[in-house]
Legacy VTK file of the C-alpha trace (Angstrom):
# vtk DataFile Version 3.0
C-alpha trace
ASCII
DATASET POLYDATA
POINTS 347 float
-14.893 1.134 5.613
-14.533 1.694 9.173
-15.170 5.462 10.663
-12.161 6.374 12.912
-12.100 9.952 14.704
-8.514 10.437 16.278
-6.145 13.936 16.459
-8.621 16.970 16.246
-11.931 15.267 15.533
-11.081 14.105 11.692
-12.631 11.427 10.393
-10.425 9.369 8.351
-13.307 7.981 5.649
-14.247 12.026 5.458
-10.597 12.865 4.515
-10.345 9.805 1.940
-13.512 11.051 0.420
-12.446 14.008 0.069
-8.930 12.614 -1.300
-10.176 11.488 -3.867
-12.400 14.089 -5.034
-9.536 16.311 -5.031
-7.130 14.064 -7.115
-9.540 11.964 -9.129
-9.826 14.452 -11.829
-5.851 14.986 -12.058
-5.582 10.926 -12.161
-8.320 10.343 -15.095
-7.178 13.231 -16.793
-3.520 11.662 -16.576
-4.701 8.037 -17.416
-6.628 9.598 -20.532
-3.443 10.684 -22.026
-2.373 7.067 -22.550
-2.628 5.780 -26.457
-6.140 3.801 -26.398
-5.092 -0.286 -25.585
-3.282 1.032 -22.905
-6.001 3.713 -21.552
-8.754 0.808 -22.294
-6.670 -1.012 -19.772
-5.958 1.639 -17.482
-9.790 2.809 -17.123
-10.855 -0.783 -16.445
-8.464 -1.413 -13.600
-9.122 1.854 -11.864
-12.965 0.658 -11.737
-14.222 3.986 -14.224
-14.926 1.219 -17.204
-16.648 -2.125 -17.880
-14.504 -4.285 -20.429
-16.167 -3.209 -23.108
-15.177 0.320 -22.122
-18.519 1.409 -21.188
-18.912 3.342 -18.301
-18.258 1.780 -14.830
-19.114 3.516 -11.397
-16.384 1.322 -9.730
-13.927 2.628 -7.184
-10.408 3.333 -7.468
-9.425 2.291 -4.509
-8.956 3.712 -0.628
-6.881 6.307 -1.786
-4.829 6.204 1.210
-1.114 7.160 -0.549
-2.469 10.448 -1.953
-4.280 11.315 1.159
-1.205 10.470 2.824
0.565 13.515 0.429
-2.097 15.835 1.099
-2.148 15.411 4.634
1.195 15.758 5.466
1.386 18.877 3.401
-1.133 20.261 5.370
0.565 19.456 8.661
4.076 20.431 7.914
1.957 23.900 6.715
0.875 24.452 10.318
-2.917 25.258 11.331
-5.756 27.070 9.350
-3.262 26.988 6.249
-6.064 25.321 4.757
-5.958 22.562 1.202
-2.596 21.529 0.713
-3.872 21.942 -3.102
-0.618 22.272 -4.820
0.495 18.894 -3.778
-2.790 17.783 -5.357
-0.322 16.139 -8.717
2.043 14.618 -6.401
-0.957 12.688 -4.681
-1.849 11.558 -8.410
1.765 10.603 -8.971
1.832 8.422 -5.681
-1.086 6.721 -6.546
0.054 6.207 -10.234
3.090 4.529 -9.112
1.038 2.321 -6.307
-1.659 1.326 -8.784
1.761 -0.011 -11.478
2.762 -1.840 -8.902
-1.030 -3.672 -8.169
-0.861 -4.110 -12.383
2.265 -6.188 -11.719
1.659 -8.061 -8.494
-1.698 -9.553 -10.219
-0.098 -10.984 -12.502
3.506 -12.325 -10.004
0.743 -13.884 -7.691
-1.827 -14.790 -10.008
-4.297 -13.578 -8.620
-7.524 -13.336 -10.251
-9.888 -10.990 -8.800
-9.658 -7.203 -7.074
-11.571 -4.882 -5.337
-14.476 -7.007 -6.557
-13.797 -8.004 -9.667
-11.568 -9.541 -12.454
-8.267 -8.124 -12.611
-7.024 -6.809 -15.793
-4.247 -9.027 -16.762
-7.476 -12.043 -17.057
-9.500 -9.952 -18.858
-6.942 -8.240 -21.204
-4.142 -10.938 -21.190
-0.864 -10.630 -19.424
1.213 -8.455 -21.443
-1.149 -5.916 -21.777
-1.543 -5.416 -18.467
2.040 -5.252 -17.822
2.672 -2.775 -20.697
0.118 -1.050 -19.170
1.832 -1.109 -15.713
5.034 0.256 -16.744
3.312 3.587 -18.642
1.652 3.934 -15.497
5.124 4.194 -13.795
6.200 6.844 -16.397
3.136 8.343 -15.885
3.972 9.139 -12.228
7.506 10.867 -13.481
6.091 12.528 -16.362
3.317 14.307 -13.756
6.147 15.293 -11.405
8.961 16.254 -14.608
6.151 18.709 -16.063
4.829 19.806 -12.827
6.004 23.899 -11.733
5.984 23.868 -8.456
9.785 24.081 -6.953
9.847 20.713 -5.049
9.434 18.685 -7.810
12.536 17.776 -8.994
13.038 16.770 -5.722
9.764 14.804 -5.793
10.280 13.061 -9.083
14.076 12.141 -7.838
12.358 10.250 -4.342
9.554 9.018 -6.284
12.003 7.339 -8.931
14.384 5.663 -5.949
11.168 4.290 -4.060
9.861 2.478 -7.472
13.319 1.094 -7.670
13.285 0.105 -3.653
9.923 -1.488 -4.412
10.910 -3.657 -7.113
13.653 -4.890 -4.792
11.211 -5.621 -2.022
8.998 -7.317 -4.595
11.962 -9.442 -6.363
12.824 -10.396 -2.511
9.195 -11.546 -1.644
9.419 -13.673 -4.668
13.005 -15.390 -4.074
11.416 -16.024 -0.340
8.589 -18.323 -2.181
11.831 -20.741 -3.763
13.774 -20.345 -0.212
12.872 -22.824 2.802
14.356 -20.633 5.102
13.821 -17.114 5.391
14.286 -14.533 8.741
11.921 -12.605 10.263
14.773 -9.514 9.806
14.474 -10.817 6.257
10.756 -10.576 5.740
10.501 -7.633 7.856
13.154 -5.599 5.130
11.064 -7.129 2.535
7.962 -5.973 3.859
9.802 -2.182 4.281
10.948 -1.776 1.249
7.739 -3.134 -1.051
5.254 -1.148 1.176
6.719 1.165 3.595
9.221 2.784 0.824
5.756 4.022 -1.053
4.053 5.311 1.983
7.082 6.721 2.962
7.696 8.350 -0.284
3.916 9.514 -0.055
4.493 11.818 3.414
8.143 12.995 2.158
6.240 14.339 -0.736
4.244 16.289 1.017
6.487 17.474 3.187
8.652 18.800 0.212
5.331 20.870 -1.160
4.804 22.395 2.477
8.334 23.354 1.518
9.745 21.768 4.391
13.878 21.364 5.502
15.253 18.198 5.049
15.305 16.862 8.346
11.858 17.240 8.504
11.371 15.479 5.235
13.522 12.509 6.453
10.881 12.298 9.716
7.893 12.113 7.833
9.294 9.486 5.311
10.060 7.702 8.633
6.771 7.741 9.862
4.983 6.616 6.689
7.973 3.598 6.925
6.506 3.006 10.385
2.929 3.224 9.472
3.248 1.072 6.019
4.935 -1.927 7.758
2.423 -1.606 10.358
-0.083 -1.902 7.204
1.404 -4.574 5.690
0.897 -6.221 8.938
-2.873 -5.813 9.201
-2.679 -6.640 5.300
-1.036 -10.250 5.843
-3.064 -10.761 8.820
-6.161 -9.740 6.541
-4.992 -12.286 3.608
-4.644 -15.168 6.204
-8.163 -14.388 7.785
-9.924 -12.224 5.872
-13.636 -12.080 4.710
-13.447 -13.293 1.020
-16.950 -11.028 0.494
-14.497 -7.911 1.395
-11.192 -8.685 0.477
-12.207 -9.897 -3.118
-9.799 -13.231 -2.763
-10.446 -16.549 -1.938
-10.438 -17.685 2.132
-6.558 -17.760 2.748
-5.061 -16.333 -0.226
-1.736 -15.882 1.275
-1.655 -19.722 2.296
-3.142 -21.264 -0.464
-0.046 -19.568 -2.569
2.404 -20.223 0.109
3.725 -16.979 0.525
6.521 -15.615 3.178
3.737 -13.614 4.775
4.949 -11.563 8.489
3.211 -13.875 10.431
3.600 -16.910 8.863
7.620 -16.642 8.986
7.118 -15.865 12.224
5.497 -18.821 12.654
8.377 -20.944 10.895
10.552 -19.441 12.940
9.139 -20.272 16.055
10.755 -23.737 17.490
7.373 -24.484 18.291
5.099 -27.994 17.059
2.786 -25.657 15.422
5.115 -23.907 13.484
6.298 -27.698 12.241
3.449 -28.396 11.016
3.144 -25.207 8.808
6.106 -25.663 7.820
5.273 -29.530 6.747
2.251 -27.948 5.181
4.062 -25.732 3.077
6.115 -28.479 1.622
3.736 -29.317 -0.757
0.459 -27.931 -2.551
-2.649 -26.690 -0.182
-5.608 -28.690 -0.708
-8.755 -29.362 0.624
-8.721 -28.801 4.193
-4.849 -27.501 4.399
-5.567 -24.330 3.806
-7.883 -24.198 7.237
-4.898 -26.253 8.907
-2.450 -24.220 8.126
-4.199 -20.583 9.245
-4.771 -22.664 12.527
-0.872 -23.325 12.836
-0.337 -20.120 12.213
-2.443 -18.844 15.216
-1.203 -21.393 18.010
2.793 -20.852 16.621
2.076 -17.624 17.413
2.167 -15.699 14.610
-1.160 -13.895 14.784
-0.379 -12.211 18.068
2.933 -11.319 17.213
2.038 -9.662 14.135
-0.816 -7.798 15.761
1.638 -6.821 18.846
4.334 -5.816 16.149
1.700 -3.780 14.186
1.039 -1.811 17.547
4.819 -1.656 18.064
5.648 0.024 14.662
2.662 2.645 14.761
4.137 3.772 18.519
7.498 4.110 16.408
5.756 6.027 13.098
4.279 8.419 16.241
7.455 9.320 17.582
8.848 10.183 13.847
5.845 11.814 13.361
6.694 14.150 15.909
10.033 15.413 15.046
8.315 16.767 12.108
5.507 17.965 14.066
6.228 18.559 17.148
2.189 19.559 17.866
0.604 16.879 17.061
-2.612 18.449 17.284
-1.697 19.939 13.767
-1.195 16.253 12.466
-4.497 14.843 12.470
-5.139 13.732 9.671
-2.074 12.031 9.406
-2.678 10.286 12.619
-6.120 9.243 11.671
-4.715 7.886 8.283
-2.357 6.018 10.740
-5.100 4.558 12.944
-7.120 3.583 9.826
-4.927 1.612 7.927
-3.923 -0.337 10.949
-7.396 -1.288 12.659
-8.973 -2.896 9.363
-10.148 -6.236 9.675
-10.990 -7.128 6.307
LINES 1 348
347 0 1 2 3 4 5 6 7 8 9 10 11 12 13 14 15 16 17 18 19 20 21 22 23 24 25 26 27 28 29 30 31 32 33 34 35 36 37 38 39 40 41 42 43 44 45 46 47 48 49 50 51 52 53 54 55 56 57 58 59 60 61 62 63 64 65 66 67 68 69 70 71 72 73 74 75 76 77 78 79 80 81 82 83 84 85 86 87 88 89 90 91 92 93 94 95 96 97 98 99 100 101 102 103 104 105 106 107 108 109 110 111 112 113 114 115 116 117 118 119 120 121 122 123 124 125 126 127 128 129 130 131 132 133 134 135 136 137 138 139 140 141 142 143 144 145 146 147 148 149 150 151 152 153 154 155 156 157 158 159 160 161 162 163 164 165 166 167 168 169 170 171 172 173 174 175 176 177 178 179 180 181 182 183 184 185 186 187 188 189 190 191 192 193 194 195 196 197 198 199 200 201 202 203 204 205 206 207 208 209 210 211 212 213 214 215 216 217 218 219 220 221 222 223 224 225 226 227 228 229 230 231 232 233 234 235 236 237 238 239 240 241 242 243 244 245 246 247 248 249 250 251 252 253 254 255 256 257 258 259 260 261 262 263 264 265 266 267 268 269 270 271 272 273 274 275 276 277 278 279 280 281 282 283 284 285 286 287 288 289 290 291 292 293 294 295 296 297 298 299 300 301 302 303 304 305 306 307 308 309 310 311 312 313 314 315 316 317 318 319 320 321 322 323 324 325 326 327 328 329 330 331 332 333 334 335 336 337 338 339 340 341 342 343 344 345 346
């Protein structure tokens, strides 16, 4: 991971560390509940167990959503208020319902390996893994439903809308795979709703355990809808381009399935010879040396730099919601170096 030191001196890697040391426990203790095909399955994809459900020392992923609900607690708490530690099951929550959604998307896109390894729908079959999935969802709910703090209610009622807004931004980037034509304004809603809703969700969260009003609540869900379509623009860029030996996927993962990625619709939709020839290319199954040609049409139709100046664009945008919340932005550090993280990754 990269280091990146922005607001007061925090180090984003130091605050997902410490993320996850903070909700890890709450999350295994949660997946443990689960009757023992589903937990078997559960362990495995979070990286704490081999197939054989032997011990793993795997990770669990960045941990960016909780850290996300943690640090905007803290923010919206002001200064020296210290560990936003009461928000600590609605950063398990978040990451329960991000980590159903990965269960699923395997399995929509095929794809065969993550964060190093095989994902669970090869090893356990596919309707394991989505059974699996979906009492990860109710997981989420059930940690929010039994939870006493007073925003929770609230909590569970966002967190249950955003699942539903990210199924509809995942049933959209499916029907864009069967459509020859699809708008940027198109893709871009796509993109909003199947990653921004969650990191949206994430900062609103928080917001509601600092016990903030509900404009300010509306601001930071804002801002992490700024920041997560900024993220899935690094992401796409990252799936065109990417280093296989840190993304986990093959060279071109995105292209080689033909998928409605940011830049390559706005590629398509450029009027330009390049974008033609994607567009040709897409027509029919990659092979051999397409999948090179087509990350090269990509780049001179213009698509790379847009996406990168878009990503820039949006993060300017989650700043300025960012700051109706929290007016000093000195207290918002974290948050902002969450922010810079997630959009300067190049892998």
């Amino acid at each position: 991971m990269n280091t990146i030191v922005t607001g007061e001196g925090q180090d984003a890697t130091a605050l997902l560390d410490r993320t996850r040391e903070a909700v890890d426990p709450q999350l295994r203790r949660t997946v443990e509940s689960l009757p023992g095909s589903m937990r078997r399955v559960a362990m495995y994809h979070f990286g704490w167990e081999h197939e054989d459900g032997s011990p793993a020392a795997g990770g669990a992923g960045k941990a960016i959503r909780p850290a996300l609900v943690l640090a905007s607690a803290q923010a919206l708490r002001g200064p020296g208020a210290g560990p936003a530690d009461e928000a600590v099951r609605a950063a398990a929550a978040v990451e329960l319902a991000h980590n159903f959604t990965l269960l699923h998307d395997d399995i929509i896109d095929k794809d065969a390996r993550r964060r190093g390894r095989a994902t669970a729908w090869t090893v356990f079959g596919t309707p394991d893994a989505i059974i699996t999935g979906d009492a990860m969802m109710a997981l989420s709910l059930r940690l929010l439903a039994e939870d006493p703090h007073p925003a929770a209610a609230a909590a569970s009622a966002r967190l249950a809308a955003c699942i539903i807004e990210l199924c509809a931004g995942q049933q959209a980037d499916c029907a864009f795979e069967q459509r020859p034509d699809v708008s940027l304004d198109e893709c871009l809603a796509m993109a909003t709703a199947k990653t921004g809703a969650l990191l949206g969700c994430a900062c609103a969260l928080g917001a509601l355990y600092a016990g903030a009003g509900p404009d300010e609540v509306d601001a930071m869900d804002a801002f992490g809808r700024e920041a997560g379509l900024a993220f899935q623009l690094i992401d796409d860029l990252i799936g065109i381009w990417g280093d296989p030996g840190h993304t986990g996927k093959p060279a071109g993962a995105d292209l080689i399935a033909r998928k409605k990625s940011l830049p390559v619709v706005a590629a398509l939709t450029s009027d330009t010879a390049a974008g033609k020839e994607l567009a040709a290319l897409y027509a029919g199954p990659m092979a051999g040396d397409d999948v090179r040609r087509a990350a090269d049409a990509v780049d001179r139709a213009g698509g790379r730099d847009w996406a990168q100046a878009e990503a820039a664009d949006r993060m300017g945008r989650a700043v300025q919601q960012l700051s109706r919340a929290v007016p000093d932005l000195g207290a918002a550090g974290g948050l902002l170096a969450l922010a810079e993280f997630v959009t300067r990754r190049t892998r």
